[in-house]
C-alpha positions as protocol buffer text, in pm:
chain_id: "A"
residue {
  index: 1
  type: UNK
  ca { x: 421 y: 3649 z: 10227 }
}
residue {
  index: 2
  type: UNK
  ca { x: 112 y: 3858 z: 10338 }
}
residue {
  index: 3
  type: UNK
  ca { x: 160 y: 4121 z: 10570 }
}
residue {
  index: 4
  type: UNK
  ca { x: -13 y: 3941 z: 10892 }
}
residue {
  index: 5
  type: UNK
  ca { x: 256 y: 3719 z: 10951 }
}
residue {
  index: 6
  type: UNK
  ca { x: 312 y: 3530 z: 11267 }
}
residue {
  index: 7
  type: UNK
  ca { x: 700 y: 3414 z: 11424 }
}
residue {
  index: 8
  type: UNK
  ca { x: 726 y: 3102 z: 11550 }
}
residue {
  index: 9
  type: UNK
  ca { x: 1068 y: 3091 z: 11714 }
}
residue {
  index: 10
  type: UNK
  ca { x: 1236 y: 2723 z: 11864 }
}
residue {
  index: 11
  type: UNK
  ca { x: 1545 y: 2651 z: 12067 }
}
residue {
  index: 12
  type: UNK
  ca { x: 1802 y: 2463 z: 11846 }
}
residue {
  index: 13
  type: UNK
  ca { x: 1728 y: 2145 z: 12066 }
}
residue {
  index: 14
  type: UNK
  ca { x: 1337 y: 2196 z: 11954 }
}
residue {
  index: 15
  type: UNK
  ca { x: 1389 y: 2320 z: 11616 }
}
residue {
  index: 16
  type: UNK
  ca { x: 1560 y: 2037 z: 11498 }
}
residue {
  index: 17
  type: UNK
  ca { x: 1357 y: 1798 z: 11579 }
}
residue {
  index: 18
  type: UNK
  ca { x: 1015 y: 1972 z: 11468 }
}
residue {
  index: 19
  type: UNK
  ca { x: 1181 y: 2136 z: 11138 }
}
residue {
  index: 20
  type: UNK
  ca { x: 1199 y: 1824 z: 10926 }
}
residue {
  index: 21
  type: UNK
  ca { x: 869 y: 1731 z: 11014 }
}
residue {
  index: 22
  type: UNK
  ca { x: 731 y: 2063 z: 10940 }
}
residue {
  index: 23
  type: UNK
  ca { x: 950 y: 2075 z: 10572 }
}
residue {
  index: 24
  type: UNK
  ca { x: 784 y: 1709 z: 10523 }
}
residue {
  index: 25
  type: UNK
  ca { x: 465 y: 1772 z: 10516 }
}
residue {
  index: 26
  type: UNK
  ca { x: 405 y: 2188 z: 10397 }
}
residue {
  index: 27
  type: UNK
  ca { x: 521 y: 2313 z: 10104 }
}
residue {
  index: 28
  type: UNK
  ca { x: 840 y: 2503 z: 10145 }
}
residue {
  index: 29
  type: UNK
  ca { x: 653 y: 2825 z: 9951 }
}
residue {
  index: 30
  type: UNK
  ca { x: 431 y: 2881 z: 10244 }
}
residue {
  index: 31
  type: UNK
  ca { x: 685 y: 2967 z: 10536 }
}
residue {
  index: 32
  type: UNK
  ca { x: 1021 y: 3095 z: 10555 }
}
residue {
  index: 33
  type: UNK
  ca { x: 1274 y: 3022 z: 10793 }
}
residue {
  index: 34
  type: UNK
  ca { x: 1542 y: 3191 z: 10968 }
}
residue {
  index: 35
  type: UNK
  ca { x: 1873 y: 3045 z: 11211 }
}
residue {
  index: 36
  type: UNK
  ca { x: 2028 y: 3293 z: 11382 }
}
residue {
  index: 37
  type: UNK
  ca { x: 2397 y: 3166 z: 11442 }
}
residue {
  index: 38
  type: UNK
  ca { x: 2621 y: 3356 z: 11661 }
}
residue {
  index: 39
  type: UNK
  ca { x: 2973 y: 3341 z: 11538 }
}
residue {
  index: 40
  type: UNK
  ca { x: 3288 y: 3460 z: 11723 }
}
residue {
  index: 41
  type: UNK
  ca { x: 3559 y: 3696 z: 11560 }
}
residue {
  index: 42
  type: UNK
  ca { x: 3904 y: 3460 z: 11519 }
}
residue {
  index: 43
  type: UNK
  ca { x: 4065 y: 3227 z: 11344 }
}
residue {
  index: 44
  type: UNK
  ca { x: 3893 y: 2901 z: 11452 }
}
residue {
  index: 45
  type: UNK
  ca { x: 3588 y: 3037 z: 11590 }
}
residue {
  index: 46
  type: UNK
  ca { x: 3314 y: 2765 z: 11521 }
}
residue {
  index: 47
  type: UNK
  ca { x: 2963 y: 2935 z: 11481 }
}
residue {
  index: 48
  type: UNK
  ca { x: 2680 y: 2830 z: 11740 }
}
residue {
  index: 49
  type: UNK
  ca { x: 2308 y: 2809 z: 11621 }
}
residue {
  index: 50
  type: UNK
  ca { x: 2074 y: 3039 z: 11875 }
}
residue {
  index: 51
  type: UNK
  ca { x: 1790 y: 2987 z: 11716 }
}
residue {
  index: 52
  type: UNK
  ca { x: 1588 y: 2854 z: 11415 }
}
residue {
  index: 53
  type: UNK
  ca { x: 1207 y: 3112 z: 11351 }
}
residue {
  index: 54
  type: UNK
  ca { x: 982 y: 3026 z: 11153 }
}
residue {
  index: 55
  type: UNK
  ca { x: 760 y: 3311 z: 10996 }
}
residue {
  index: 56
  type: UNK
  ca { x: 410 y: 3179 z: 10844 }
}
residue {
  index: 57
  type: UNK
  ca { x: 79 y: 3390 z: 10773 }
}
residue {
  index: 58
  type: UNK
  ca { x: -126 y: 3422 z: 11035 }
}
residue {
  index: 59
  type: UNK
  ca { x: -478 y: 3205 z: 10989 }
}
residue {
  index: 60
  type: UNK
  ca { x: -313 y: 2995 z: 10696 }
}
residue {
  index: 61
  type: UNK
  ca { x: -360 y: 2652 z: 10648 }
}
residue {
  index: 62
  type: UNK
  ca { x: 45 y: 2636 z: 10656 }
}
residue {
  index: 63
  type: UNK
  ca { x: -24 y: 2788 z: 11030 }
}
residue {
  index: 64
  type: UNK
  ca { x: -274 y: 2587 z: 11156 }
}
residue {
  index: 65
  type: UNK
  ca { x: -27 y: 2255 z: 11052 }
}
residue {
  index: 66
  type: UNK
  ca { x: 242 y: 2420 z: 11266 }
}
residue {
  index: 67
  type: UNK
  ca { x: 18 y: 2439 z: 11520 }
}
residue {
  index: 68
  type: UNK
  ca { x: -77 y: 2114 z: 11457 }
}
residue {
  index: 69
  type: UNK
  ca { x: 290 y: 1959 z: 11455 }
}
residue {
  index: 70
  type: UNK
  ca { x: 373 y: 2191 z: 11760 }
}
residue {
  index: 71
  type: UNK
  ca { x: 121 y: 2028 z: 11971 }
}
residue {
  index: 72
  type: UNK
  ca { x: 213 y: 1677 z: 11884 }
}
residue {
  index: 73
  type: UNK
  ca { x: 552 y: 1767 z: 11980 }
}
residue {
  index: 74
  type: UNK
  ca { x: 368 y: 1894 z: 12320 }
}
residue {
  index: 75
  type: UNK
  ca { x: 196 y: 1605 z: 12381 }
}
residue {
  index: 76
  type: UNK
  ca { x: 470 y: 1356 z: 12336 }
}
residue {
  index: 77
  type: UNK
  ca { x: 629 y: 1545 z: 12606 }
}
residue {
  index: 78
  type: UNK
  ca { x: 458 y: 1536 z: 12887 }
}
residue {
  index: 79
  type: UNK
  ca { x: 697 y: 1479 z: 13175 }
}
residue {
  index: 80
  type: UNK
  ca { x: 840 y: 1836 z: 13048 }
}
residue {
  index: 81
  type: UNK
  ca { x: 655 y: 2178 z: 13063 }
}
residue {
  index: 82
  type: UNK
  ca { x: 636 y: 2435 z: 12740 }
}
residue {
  index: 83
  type: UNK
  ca { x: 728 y: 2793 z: 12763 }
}
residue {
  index: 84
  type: UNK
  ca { x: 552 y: 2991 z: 12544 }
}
residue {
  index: 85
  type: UNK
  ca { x: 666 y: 3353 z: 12528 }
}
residue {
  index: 86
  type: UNK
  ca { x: 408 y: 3588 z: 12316 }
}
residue {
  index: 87
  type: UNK
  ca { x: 376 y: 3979 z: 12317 }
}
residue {
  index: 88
  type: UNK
  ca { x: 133 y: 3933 z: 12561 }
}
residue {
  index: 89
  type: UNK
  ca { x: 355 y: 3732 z: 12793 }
}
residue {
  index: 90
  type: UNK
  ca { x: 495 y: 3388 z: 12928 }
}
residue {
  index: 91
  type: UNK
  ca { x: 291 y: 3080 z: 12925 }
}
residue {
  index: 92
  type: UNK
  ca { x: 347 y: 2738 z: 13028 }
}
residue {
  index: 93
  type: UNK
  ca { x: 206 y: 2436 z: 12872 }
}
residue {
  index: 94
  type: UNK
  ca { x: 217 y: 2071 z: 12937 }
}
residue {
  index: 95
  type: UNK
  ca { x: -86 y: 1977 z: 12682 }
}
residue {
  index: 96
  type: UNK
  ca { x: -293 y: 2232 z: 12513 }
}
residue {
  index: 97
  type: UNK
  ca { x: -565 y: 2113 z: 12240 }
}
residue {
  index: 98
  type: UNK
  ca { x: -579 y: 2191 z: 11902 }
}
residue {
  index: 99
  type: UNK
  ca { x: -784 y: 2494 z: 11917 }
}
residue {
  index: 100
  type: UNK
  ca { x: -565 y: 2621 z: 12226 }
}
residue {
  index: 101
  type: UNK
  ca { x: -276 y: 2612 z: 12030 }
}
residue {
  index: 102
  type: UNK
  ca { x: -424 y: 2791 z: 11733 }
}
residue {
  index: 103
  type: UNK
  ca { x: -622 y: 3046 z: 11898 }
}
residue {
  index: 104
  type: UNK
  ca { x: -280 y: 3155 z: 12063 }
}
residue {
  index: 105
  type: UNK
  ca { x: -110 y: 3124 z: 11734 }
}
residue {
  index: 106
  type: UNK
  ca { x: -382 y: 3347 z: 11560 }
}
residue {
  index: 107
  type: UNK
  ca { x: -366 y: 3600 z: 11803 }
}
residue {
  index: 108
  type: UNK
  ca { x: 10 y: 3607 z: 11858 }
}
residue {
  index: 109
  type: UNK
  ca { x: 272 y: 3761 z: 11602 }
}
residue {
  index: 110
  type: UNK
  ca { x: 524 y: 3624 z: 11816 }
}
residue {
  index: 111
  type: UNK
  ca { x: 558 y: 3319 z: 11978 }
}
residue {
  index: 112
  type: UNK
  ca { x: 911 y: 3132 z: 12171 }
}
residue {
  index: 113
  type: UNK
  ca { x: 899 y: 2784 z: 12250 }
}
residue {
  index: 114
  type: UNK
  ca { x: 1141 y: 2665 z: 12515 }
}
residue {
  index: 115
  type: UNK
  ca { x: 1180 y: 2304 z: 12754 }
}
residue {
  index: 116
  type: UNK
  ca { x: 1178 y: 2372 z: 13092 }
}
């Protein structure tokens, strides 16, 4: 992967539901992703997903479809706001457009989503 790379990170609850659309339609060579799983230290501890990222180059085509697939996931929700949490701070979103979404994407190497 290049070395201008932006993270996309997702709740599990938002993860899951945008992570086989995103492994549907880009080729798995131009992300990677990450869960973090928090696990507990006995004998039947059950491990608990925290969070899935998903690390992309910044400006890529493979971005701009996350972004893309993001804000279709936005729309569909609109009873519910976004949280957006960049570098640069929080953000709340009901419906951005296209560009919105990219422009913040492009200028972002970090980026939470979370339901509110």
């Amino acid at each position: 992967m290049p070395k201008s790379e932006t993270t996309i990170k997702f709740t599990p609850a938002i993860g899951k539901e945008l992570l086989s659309i995103i492994q549907d339609n880009i080729p798995e060579s131009d992300y990677k992703i990450r869960r973090r799983i928090r696990i507990a230290d006995s004998i039947n501890a059950v491990g608990t997903l925290v969070d899935i990222t998903i690390i992309v180059a910044t400006s890529s085509p493979a971005c701009i479809a996350i972004a893309s697939i993001a804000r279709k996931w936005i729309q569909t929700r609109s009873s519910k706001k976004i949280t957006m949490t960049t570098e640069k701070g929080k953000i709340e979103v009901e419906n951005l457009t296209s560009k919105e979404l990219i422009e913040v994407m492009e200028q972002c190497k970090n980026i939470s989503f979370k339901e509110e």
